[in-house]
Backbone as CSV, one residue per row, in Angstrom:
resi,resn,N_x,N_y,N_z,CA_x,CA_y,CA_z,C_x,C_y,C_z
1,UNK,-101.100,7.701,-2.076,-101.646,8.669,-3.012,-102.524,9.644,-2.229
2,UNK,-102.437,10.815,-2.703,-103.520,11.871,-2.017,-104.680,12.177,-2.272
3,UNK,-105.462,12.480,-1.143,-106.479,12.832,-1.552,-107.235,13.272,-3.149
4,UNK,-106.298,14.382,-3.438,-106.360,15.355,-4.335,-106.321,14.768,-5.410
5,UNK,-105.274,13.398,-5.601,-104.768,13.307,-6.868,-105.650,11.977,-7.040
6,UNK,-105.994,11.219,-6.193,-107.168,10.383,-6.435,-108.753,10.622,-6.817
7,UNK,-109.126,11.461,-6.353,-110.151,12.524,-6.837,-110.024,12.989,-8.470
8,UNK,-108.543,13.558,-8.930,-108.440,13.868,-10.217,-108.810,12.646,-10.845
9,UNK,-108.137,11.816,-10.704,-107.885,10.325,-11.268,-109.416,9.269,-11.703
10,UNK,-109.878,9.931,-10.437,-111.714,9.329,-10.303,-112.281,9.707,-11.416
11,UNK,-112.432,11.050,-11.225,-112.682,12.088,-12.532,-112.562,11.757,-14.020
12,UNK,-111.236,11.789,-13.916,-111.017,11.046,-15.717,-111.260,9.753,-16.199
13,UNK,-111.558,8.892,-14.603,-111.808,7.733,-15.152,-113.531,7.370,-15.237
14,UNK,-114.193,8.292,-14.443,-115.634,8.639,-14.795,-115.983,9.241,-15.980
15,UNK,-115.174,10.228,-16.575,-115.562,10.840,-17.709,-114.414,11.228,-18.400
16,UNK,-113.924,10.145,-19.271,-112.617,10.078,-20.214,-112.900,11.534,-20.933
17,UNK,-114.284,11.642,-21.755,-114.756,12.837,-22.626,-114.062,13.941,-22.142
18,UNK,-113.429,14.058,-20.459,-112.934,15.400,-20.451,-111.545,15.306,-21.160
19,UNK,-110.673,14.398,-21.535,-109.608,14.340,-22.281,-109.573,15.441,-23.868
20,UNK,-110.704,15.427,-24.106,-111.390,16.005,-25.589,-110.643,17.644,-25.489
21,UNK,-111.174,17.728,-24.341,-110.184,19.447,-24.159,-109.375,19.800,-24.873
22,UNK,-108.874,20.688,-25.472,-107.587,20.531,-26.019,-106.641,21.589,-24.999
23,UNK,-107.669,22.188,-24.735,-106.888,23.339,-24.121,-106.582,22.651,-22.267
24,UNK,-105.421,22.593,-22.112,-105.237,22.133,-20.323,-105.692,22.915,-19.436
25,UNK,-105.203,23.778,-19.568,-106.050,24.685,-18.788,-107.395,24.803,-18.236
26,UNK,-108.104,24.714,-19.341,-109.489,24.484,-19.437,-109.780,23.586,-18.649
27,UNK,-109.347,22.006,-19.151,-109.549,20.858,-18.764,-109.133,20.689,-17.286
28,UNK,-108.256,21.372,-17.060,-107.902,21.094,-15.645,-108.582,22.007,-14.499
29,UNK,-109.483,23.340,-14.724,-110.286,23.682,-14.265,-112.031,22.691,-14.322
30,UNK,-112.108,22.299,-15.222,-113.228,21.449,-15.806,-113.149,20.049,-14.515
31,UNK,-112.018,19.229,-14.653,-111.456,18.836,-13.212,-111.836,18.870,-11.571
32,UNK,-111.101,20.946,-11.693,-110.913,21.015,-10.546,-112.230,21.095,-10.183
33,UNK,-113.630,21.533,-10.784,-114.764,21.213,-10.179,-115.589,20.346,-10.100
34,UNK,-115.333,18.976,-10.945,-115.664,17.887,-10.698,-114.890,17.271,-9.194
35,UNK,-113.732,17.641,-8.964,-113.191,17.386,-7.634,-113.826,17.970,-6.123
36,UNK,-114.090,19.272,-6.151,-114.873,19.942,-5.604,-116.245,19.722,-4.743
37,UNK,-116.988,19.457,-6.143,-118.295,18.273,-6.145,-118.418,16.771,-5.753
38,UNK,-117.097,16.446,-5.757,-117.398,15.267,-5.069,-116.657,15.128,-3.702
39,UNK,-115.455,15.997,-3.218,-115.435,16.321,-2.016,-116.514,17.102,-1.376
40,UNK,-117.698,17.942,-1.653,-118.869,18.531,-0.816,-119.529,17.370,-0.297
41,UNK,-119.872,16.026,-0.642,-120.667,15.020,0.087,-119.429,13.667,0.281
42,UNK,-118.552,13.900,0.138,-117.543,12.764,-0.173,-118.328,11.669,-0.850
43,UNK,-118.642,11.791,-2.132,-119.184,10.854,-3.313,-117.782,9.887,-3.664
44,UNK,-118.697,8.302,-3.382,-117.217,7.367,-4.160,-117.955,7.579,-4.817
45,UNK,-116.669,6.633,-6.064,-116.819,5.913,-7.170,-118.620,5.432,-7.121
46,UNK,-118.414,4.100,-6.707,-119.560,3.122,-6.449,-121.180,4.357,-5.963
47,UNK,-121.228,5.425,-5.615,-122.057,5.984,-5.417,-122.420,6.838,-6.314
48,UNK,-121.494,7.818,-7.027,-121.541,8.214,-8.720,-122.394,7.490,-9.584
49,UNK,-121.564,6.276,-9.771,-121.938,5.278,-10.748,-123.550,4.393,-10.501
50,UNK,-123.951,4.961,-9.338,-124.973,4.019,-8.629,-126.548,5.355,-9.084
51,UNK,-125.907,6.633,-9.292,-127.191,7.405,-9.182,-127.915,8.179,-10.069
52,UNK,-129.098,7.907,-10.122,-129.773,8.109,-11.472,-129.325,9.649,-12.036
53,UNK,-129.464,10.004,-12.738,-129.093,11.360,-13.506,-130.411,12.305,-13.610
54,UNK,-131.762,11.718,-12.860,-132.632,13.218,-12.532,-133.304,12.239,-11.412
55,UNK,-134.125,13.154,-10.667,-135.096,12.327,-9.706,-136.572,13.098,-10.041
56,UNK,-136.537,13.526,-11.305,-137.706,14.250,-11.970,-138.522,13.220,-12.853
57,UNK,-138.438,11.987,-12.667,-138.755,10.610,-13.105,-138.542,9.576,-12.273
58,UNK,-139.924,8.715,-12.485,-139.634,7.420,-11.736,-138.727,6.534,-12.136
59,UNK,-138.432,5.078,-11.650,-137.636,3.778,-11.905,-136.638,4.847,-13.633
60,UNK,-135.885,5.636,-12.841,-134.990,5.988,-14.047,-133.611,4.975,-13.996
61,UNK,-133.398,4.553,-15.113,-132.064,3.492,-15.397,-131.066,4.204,-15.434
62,UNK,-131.223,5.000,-15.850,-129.931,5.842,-16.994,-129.155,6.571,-15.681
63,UNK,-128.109,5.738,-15.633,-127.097,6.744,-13.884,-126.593,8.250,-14.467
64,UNK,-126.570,8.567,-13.694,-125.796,10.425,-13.661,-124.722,10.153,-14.740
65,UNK,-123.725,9.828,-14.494,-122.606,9.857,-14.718,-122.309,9.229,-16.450
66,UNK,-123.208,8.131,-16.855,-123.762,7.613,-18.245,-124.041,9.030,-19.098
67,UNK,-125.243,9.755,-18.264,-126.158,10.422,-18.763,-125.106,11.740,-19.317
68,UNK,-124.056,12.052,-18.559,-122.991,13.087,-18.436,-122.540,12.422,-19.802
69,UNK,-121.559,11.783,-19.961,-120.981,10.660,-20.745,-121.509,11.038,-22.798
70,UNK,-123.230,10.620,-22.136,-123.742,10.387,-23.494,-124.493,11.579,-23.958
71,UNK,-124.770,12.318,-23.117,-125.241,14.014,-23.792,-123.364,14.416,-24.091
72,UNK,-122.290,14.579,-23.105,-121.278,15.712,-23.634,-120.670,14.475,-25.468
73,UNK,-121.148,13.254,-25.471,-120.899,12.691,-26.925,-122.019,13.078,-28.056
74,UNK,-123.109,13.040,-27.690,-124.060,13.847,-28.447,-123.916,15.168,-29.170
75,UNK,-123.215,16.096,-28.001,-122.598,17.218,-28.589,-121.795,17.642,-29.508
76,UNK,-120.544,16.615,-29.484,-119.619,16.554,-29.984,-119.918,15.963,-31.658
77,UNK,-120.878,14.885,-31.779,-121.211,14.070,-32.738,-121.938,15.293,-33.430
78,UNK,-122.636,15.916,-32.811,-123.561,16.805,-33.425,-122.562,18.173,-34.302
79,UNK,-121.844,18.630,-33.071,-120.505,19.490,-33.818,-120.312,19.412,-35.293
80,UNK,-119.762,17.726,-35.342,-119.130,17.167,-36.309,-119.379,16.977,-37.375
81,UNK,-120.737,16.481,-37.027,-122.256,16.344,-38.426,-122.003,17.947,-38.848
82,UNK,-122.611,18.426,-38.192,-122.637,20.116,-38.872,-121.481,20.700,-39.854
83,UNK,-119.960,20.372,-39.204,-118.808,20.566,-39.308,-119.038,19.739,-41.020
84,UNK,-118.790,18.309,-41.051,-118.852,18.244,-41.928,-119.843,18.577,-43.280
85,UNK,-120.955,18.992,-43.105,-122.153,19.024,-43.721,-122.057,21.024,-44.051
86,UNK,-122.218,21.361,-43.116,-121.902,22.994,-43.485,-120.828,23.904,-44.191
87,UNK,-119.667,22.927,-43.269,-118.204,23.130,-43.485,-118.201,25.051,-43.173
88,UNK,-117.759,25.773,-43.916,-117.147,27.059,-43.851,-118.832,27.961,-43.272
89,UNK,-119.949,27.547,-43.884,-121.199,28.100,-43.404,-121.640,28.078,-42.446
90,UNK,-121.080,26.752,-41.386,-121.569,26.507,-40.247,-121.373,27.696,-39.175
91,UNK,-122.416,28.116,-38.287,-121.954,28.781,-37.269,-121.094,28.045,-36.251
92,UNK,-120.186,29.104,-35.621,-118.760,28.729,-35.464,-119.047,28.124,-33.989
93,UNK,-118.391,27.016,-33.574,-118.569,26.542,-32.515,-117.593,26.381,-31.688
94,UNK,-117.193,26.572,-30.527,-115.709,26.666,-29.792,-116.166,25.013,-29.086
95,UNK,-115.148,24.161,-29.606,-115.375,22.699,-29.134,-115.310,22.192,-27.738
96,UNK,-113.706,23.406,-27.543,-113.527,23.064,-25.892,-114.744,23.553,-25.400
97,UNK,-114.913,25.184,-25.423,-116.271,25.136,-24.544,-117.855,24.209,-24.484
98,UNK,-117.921,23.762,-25.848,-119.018,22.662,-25.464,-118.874,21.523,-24.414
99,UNK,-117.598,21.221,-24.845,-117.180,19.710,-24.216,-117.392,20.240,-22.756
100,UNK,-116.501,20.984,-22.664,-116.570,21.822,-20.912,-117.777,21.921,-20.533
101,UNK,-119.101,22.572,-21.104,-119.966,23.207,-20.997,-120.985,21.646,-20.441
102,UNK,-120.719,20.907,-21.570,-121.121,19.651,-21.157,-121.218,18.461,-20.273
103,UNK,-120.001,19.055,-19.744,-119.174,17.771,-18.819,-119.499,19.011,-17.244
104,UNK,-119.936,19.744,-16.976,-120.387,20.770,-16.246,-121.690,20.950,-15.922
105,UNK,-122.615,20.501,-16.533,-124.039,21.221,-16.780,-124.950,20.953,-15.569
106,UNK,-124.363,19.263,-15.128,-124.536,18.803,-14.188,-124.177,18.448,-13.076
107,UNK,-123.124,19.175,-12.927,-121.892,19.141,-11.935,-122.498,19.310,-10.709
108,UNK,-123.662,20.258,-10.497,-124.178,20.821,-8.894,-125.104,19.967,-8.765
109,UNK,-125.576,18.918,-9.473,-125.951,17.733,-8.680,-125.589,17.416,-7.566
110,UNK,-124.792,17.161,-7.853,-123.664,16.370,-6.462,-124.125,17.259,-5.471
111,UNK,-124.500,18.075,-5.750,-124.593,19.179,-4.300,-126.053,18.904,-4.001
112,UNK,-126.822,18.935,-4.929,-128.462,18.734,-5.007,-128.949,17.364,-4.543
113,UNK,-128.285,16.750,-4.653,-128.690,15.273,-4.307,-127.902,14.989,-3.231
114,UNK,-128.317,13.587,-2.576,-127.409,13.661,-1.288,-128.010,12.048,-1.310
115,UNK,-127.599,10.908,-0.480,-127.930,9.493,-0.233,-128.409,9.413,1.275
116,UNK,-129.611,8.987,1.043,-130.274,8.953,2.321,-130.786,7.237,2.612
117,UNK,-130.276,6.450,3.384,-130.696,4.657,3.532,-130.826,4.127,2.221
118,UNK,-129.819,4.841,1.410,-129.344,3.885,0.147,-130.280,4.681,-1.442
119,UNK,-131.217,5.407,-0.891,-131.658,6.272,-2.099,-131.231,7.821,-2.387
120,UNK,-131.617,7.832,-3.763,-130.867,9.226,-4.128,-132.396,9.868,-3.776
121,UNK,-131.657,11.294,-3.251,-132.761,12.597,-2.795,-132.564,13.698,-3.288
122,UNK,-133.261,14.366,-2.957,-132.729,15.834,-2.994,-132.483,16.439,-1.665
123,UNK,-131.117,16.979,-1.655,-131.061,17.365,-0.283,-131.747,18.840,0.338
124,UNK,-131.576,19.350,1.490,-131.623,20.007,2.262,-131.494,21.178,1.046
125,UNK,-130.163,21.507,0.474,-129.415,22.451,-0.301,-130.170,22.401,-1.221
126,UNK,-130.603,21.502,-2.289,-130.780,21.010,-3.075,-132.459,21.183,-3.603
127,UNK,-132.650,21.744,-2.268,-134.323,22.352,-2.366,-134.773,23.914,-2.206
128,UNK,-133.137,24.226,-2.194,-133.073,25.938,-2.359,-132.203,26.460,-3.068
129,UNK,-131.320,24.866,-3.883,-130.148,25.997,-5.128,-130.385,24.683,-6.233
130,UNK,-130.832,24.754,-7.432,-130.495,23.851,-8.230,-129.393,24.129,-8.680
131,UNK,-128.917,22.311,-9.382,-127.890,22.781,-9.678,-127.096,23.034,-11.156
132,UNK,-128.082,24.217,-11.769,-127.730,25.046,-12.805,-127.168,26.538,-12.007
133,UNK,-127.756,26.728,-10.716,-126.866,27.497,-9.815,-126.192,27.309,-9.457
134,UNK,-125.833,26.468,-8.635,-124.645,25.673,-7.860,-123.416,25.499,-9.024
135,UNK,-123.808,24.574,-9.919,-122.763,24.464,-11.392,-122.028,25.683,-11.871
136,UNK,-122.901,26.893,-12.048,-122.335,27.950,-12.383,-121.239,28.833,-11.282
137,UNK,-121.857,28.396,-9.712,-120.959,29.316,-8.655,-119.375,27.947,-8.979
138,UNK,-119.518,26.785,-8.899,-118.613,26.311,-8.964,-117.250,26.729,-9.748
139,UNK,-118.433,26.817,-11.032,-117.386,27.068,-12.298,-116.836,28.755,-12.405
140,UNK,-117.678,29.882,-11.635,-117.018,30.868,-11.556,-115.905,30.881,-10.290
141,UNK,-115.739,29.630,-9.081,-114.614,29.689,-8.162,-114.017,29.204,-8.662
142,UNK,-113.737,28.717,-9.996,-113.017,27.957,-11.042,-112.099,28.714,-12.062
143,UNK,-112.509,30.468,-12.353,-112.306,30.915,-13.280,-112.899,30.117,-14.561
144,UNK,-113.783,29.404,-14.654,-114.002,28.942,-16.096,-114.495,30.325,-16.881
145,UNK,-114.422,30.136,-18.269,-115.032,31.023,-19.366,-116.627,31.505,-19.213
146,UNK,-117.033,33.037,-19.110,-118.008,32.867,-19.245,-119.024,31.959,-19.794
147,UNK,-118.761,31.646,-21.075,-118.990,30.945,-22.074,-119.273,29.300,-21.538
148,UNK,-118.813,29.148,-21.026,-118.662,27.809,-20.246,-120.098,27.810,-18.966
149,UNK,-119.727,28.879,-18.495,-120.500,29.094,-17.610,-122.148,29.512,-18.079
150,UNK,-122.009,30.194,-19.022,-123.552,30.178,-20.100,-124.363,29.014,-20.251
151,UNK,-123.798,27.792,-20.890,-123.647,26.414,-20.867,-124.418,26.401,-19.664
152,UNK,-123.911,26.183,-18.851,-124.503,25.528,-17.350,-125.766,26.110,-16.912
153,UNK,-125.401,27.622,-16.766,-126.395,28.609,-16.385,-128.090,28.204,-17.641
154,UNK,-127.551,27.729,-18.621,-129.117,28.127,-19.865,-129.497,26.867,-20.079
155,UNK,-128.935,25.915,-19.487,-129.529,24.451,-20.207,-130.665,23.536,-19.574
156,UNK,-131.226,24.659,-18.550,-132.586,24.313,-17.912,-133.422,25.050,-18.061
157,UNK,-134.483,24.820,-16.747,-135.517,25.952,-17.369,-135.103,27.370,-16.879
158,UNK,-133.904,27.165,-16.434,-133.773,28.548,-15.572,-132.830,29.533,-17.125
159,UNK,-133.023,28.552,-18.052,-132.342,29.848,-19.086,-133.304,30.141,-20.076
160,UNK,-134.756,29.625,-20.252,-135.830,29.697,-20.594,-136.013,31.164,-20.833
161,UNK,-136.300,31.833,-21.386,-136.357,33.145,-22.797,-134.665,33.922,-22.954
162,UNK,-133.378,33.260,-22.365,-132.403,34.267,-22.717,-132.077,33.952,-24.323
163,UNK,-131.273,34.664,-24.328,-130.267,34.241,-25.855,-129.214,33.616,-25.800
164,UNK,-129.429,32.464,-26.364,-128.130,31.161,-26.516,-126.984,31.363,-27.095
165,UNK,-126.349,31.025,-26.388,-124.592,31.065,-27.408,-125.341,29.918,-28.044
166,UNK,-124.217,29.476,-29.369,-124.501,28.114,-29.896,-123.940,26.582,-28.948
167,UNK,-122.964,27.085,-28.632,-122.527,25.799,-27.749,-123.573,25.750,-26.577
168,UNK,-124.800,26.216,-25.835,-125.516,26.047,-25.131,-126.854,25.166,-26.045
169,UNK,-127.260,25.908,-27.305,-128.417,25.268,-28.257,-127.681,24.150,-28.394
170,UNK,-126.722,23.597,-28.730,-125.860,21.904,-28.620,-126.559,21.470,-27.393
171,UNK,-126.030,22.110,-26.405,-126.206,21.056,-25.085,-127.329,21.168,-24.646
172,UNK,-128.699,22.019,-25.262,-129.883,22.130,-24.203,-130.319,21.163,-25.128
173,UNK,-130.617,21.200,-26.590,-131.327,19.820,-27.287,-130.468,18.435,-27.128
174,UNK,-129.256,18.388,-26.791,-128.899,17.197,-26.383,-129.044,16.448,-24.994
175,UNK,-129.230,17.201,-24.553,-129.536,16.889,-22.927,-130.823,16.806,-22.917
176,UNK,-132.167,17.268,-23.511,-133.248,16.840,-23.656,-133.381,16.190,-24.329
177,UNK,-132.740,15.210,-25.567,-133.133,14.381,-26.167,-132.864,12.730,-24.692
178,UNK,-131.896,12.584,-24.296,-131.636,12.215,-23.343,-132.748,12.379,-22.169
179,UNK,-133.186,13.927,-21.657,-134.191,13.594,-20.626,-135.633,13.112,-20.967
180,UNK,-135.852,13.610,-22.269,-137.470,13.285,-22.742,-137.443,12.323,-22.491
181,UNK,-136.560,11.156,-23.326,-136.523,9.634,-23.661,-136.901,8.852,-22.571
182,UNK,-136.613,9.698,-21.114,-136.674,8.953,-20.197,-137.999,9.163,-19.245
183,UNK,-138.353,10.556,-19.363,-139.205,11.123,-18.532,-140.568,10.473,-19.619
């Protein structure tokens, strides 16, 4: 098996949620930069799954890859609530781009962090691009959707006074309900 196609394979089996896509296209750009990101440090499996999801908190439990997992389901749950509860009133939400937007937000981690004698750091890079930057250059060598790329770009503090699409207000209160809890 190749490189390439084991990497995809890693991917979906780290984060089934990208299946949700409907659109392939999408999903398979959504993919190609989760592949990307983990060829820049050659991240296994076992090292993914091993690393906390901020280093902006001490003794954090909650691994990266969980944390990915249970904010882009938060989103979706949240969608749905609305969906059903608003129905035709609800402001309109493009699902793929949340899910995308979600499963992305944190993607330039991988670049930001790095394993140094068995702990997660911040690297070298990682102390001059966060990665709500990094996430976004990814996803524009990606062609992803602006929209997608909004997502990534606003769901820190670095999107702090713009104007939110709605699929970004999904993922910035879901991803902080998740970081408060922990921090």
């Amino acid at each position: 098996m190749n490189a390439k196609k084991s990497h995809r394979d890693l991917v979906l089996n780290l984060l089934p949620e990208i299946n949700e896509i409907k659109d392939s296209e999408l999903k398979d750009k959504v993919i190609a930069c989760w592949e990307e990101a983990i060829e820049f440090r050659g991240w296994t499996e076992e090292l993914l799954r091993g690393i906390p999801f901020t280093l902006l908190a001490e003794n954090v439990k909650i691994t990266f890859i969980d944390h990915v997992r249970a904010v882009c389901r938060m989103c979706v749950a949240c969608d749905e609530v609305l969906d059903e509860i608003h129905g035709a009133n609800k402001t309109p939400v493009n699902r793929d781009y949340l899910i995308a937007g979600a499963m992305l937000a944190d993607v330039g981690k991988l670049l930001e962090f790095e394993i140094v004698n068995g702990k997660s750091i911040k690297s070298d890079y990682g102390k001059h691009i966060r990665h709500p930057f990094s996430g976004v250059g990814l996803a524009f060598k990606h062609d992803l959707p602006s929209e997608v790329m909004h997502v990534i770009a606003t769901h820190s503090k670095e999107g702090t006074g713009e104007k939110l699409l709605p699929e970004s207000i999904i993922f910035h209160h879901a991803d902080f309900i998740d970081f408060d809890l922990v921090k």
